[in-house]
N, CA, C and O atoms as a GROMACS GRO file, in nm:
protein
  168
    1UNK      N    1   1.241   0.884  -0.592
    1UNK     CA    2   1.134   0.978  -0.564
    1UNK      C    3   1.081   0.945  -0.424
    1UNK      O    4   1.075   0.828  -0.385
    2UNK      N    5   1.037   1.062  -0.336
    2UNK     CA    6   1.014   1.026  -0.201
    2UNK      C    7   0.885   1.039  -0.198
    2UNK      O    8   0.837   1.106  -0.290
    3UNK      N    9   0.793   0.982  -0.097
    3UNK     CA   10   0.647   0.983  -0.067
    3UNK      C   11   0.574   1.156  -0.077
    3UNK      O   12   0.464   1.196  -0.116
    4UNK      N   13   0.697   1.229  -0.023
    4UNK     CA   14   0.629   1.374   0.022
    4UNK      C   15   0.666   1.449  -0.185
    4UNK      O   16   0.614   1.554  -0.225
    5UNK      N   17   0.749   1.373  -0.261
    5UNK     CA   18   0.729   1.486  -0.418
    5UNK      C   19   0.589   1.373  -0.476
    5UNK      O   20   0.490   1.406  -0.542
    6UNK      N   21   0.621   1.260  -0.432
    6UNK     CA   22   0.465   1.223  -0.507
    6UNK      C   23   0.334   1.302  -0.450
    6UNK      O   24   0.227   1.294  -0.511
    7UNK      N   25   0.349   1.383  -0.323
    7UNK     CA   26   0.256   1.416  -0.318
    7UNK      C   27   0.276   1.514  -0.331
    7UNK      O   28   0.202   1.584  -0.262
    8UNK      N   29   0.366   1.586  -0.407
    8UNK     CA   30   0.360   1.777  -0.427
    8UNK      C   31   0.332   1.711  -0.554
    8UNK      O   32   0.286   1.818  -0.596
    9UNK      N   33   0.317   1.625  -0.666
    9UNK     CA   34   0.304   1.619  -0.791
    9UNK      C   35   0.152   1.562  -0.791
    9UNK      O   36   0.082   1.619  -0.875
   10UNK      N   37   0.088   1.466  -0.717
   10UNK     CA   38  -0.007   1.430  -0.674
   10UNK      C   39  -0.101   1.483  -0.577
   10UNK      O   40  -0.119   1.382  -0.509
   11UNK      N   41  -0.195   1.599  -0.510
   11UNK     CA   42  -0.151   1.673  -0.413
   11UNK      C   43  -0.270   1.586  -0.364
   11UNK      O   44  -0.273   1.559  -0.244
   12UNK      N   45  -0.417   1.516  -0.486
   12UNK     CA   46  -0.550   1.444  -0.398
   12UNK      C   47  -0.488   1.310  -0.368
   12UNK      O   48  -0.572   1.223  -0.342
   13UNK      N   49  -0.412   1.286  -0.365
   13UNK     CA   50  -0.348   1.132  -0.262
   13UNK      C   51  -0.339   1.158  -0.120
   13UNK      O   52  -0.335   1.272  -0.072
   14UNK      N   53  -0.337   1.041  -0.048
   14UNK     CA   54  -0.306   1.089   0.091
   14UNK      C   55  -0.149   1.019   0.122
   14UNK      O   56  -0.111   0.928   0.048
   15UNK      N   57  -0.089   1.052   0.198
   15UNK     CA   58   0.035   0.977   0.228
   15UNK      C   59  -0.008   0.776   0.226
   15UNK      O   60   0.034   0.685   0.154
   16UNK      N   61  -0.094   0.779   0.329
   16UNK     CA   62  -0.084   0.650   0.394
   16UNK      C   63  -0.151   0.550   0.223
   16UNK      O   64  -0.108   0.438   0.197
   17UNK      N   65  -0.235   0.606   0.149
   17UNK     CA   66  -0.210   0.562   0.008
   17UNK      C   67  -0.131   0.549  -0.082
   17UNK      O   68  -0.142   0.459  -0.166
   18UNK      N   69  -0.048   0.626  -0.082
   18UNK     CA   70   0.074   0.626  -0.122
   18UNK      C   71   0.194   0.484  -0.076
   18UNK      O   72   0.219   0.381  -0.139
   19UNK      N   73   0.234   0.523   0.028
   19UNK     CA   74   0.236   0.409   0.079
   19UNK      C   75   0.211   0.275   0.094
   19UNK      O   76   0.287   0.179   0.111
   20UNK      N   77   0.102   0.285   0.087
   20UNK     CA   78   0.043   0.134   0.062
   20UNK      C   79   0.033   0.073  -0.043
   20UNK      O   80  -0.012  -0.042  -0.051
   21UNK      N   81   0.082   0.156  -0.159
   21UNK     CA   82   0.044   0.111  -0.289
   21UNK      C   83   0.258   0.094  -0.315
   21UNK      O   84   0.295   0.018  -0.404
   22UNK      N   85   0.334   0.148  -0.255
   22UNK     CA   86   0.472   0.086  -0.248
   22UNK      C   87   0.452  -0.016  -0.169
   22UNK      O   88   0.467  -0.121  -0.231
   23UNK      N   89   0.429  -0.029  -0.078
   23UNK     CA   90   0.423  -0.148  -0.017
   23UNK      C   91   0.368  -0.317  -0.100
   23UNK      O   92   0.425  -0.424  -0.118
   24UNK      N   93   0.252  -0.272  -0.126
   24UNK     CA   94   0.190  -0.387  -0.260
   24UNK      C   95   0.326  -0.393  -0.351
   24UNK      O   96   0.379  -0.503  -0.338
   25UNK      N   97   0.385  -0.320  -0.424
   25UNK     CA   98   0.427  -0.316  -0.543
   25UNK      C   99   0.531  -0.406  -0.473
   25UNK      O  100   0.512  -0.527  -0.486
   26UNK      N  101   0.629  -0.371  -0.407
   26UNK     CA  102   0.728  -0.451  -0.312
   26UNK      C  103   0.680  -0.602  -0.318
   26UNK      O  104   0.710  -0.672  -0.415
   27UNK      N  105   0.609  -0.648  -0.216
   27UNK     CA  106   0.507  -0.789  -0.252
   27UNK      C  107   0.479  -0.834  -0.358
   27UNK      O  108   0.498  -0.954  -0.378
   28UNK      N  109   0.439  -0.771  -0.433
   28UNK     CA  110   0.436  -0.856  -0.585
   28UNK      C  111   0.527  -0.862  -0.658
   28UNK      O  112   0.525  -0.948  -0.746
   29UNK      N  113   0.642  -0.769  -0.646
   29UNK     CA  114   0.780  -0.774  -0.724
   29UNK      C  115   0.846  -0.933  -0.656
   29UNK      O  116   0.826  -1.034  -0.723
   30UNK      N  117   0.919  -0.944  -0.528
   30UNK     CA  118   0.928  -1.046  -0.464
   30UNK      C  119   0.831  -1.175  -0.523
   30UNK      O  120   0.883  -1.279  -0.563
   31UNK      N  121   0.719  -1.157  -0.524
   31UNK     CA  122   0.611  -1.295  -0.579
   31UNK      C  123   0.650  -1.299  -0.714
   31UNK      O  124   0.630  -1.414  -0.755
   32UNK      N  125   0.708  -1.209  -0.824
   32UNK     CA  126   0.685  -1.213  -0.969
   32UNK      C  127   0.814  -1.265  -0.986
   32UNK      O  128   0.827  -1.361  -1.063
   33UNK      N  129   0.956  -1.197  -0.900
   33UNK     CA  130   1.081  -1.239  -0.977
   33UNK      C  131   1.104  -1.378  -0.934
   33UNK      O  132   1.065  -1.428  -0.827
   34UNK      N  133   1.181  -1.446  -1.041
   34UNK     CA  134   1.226  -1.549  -1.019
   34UNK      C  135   1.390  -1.512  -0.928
   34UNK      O  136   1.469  -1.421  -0.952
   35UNK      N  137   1.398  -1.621  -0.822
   35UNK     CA  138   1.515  -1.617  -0.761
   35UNK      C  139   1.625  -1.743  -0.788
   35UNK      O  140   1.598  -1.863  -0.788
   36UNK      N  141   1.752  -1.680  -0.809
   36UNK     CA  142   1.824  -1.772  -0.864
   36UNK      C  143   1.864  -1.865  -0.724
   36UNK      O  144   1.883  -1.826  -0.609
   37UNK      N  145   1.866  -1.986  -0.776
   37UNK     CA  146   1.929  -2.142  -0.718
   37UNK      C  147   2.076  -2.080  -0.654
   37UNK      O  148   2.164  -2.010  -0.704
   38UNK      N  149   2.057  -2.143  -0.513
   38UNK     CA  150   2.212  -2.125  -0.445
   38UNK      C  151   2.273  -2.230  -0.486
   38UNK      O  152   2.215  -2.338  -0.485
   39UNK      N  153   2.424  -2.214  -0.538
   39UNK     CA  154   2.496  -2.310  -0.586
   39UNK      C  155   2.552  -2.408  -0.442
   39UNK      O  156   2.593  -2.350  -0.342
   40UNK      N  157   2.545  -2.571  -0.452
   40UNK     CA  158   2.546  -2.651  -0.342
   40UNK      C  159   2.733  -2.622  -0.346
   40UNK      O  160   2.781  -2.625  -0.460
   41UNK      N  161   2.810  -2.601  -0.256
   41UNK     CA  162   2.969  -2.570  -0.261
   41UNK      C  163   3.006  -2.678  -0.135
   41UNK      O  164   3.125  -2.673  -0.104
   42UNK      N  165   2.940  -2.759  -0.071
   42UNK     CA  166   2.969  -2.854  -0.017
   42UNK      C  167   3.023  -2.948  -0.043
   42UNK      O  168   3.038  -3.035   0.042
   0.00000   0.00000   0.00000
């Protein structure tokens, strides 16, 4: 879904809210998942 149908489905949002609230979600996904261990092949 792109910024401009959230806002034909949403029309009282503004873009740059929109936005910013993907942006957060991004950041906390990264902070929440666990990342797997690089295996040492040395």
């Amino acid at each position: 879904m792109t910024v401009a149908e959230i806002l034909l489905d949403f029309p009282t949002l503004e873009e740059n809210a929109v936005r910013a609230v993907i942006a957060f979600a991004v950041v906390s996904t990264e902070q929440d998942l666990p990342v797997q261990a690089v295996p040492n092949i040395a």
